[in-house]
C-alpha positions in Angstrom: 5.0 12.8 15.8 1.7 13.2 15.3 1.6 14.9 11.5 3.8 11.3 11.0 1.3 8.7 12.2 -1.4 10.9 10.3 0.7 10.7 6.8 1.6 7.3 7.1 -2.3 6.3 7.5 -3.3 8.6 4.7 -0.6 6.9 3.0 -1.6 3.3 3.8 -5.5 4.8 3.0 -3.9 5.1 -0.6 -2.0 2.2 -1.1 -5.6 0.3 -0.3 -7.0 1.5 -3.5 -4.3 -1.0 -5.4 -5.8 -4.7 -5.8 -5.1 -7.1 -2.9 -2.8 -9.3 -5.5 -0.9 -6.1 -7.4 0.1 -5.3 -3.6 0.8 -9.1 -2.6 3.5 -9.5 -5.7 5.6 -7.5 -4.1 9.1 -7.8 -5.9 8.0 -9.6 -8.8 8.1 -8.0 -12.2 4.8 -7.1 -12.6 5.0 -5.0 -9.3 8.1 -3.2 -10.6 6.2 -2.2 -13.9 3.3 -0.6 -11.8 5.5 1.0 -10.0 6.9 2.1 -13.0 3.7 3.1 -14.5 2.5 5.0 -11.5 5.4 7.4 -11.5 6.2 7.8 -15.1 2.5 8.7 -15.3 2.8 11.3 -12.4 5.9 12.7 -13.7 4.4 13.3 -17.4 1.7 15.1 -15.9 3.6 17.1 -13.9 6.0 18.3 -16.6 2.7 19.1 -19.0 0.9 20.5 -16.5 4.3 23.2 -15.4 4.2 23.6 -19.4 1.4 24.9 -20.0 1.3 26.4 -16.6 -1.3 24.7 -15.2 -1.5 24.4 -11.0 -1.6 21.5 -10.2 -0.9 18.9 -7.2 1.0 16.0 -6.9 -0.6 14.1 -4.1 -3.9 14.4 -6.8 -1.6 12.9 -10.0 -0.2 10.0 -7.6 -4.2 8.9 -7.0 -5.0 9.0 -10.3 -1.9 7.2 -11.4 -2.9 4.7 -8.7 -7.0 4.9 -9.9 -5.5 4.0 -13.5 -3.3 1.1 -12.8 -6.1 -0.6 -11.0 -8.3 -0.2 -13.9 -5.8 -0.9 -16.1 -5.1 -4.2 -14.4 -8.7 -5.0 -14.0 -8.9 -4.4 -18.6 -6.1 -6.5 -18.3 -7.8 -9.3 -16.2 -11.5 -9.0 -16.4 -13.6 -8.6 -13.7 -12.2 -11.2 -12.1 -12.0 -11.3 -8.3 -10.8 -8.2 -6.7 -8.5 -6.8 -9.8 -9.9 -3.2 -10.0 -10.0 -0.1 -7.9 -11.4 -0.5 -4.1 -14.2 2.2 -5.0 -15.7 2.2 -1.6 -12.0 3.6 -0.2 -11.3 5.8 -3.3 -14.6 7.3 -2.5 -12.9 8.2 1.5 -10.0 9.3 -0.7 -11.7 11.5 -3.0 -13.9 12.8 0.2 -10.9 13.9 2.2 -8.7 15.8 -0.7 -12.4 17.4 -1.1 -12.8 18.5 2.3 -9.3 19.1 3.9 -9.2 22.5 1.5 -12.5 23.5 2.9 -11.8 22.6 6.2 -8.5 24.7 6.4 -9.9 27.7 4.6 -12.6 27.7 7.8 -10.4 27.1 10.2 -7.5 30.3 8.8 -10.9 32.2 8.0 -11.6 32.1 11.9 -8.0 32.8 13.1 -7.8 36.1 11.0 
């Protein structure tokens, strides 16, 4: 139960790096097409990078997909408003895929 209410806030912690009004236009056409974008991006990436036999991880591609929508929409619109990436919560993003490997190599490190 727990591993749940953790994945669904790391989830949430994700979708908070998408503008206020990409996220507010739900079912609209323009939310479809970034939905659209975001996994057509991830799925490209995926397929190049098991091509070339690259590792790779697909948590990572869906942030970036999500990091280049929301600077995509904010070329689209200027810097009007709130129409780019949330920096401040990509940055908590960015910080926890950076230290959740770190943190589990220490922790398996002291139970061998």
């Amino acid at each position: 139960m727990e591993s749940r209410r953790r994945a669904s806030i790391e989830a949430f912690g994700i979708l908070q790096l998408l503008p206020v009004e990409l996220i507010l236009g739900v079912g609209t056409s323009q939310s479809f097409a970034i939905v659209f974008a975001l996994l057509i991006a991830a799925i490209i990436w995926n397929f190049d990078t098991w091509a070339l036999a690259i590792p790779s991880s697909n948590s990572y591609t869906l942030i970036g997909s999500v990091i280049g929508v929301g600077l995509m929409n904010q070329m689209m619109h200027g810097l009007s408003g709130t129409s780019g990436v949330d920096w401040g919560q990509a940055l908590a993003v960015g910080k926890s895929l950076l230290f959740s490997p770190v943190v589990g190599f220490i922790l398996v490190g002291l139970l061998l």
